[in-house]
C-alpha positions as CSV (number, residue, x, y, z in Angstrom):
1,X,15.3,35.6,10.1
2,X,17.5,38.0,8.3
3,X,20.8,36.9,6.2
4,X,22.5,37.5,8.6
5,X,21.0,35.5,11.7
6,X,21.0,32.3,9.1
7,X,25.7,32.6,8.9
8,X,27.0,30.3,10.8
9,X,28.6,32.4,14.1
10,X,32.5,31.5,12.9
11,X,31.6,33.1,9.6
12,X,30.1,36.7,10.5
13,X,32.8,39.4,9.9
14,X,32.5,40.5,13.9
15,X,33.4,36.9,15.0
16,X,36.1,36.9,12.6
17,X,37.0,40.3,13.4
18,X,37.2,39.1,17.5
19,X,39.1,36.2,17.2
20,X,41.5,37.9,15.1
21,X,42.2,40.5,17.8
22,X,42.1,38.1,20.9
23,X,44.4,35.7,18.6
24,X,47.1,38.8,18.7
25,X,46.7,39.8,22.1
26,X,47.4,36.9,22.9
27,X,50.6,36.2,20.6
28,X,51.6,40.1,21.8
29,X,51.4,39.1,25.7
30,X,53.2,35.3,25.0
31,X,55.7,37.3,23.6
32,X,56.4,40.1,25.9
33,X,55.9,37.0,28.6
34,X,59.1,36.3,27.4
35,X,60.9,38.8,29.2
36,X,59.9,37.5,32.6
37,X,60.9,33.9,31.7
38,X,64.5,32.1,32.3
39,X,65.3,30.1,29.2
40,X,68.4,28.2,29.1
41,X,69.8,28.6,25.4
42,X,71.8,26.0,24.1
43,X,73.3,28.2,21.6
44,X,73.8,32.2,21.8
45,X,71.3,32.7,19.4
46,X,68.1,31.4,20.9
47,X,68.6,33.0,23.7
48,X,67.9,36.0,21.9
49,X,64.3,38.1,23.0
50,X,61.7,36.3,21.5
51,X,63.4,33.7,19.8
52,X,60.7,31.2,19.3
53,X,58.4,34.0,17.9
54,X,60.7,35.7,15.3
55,X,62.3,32.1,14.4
56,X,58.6,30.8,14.2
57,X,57.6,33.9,12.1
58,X,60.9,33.3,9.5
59,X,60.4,29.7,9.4
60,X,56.6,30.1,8.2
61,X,57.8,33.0,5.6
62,X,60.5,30.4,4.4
63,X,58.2,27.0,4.2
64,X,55.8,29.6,1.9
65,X,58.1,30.9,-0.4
66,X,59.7,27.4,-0.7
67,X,56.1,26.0,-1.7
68,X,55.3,28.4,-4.2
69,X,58.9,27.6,-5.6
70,X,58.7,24.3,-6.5
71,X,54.8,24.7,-7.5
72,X,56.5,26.0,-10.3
73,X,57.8,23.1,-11.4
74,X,55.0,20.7,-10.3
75,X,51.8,22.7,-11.2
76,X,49.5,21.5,-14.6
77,X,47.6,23.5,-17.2
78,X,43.7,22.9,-15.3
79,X,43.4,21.5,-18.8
80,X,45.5,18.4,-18.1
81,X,43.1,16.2,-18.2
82,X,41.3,17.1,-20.9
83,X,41.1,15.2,-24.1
């Protein structure tokens, strides 16, 4: 068996490769989906074209930029525990 039989199938580069471009197909087809769809917004705003999708996106953005703000503030030499 070569090195490349003995990866496991999730971590060959053409697995990774596949599920990456069947995971945006399918994002890419949810979202033009939306078109055909009747939501009923609450507010103007998420009625907007993909809504869920672009709020999602910002959301995500926001949550990692927040993170990496207050690790900052919390993060330790990696010789803290040292003596």
């Amino acid at each position: 068996m070569s090195a490349a039989e003995k990866k496991h199938w999730l971590v060959r580069p053409e697995t990774i490769r596949w599920i990456w471009r069947w995971g945006i197909a399918i994002l890419a087809l949810l979202v033009v989906g939306d078109a055909w769809v009747h939501g009923h917004p609450h507010f103007s705003i998420d009625g907007t074209f993909a809504f869920y999708a672009w709020y999602g996106l910002l959301t995500c953005i926001a949550m990692v930029l927040f993170a990496k703000g207050i690790g900052v503030f919390l993060k330790r030499d990696d010789t803290y525990y040292d003596e």
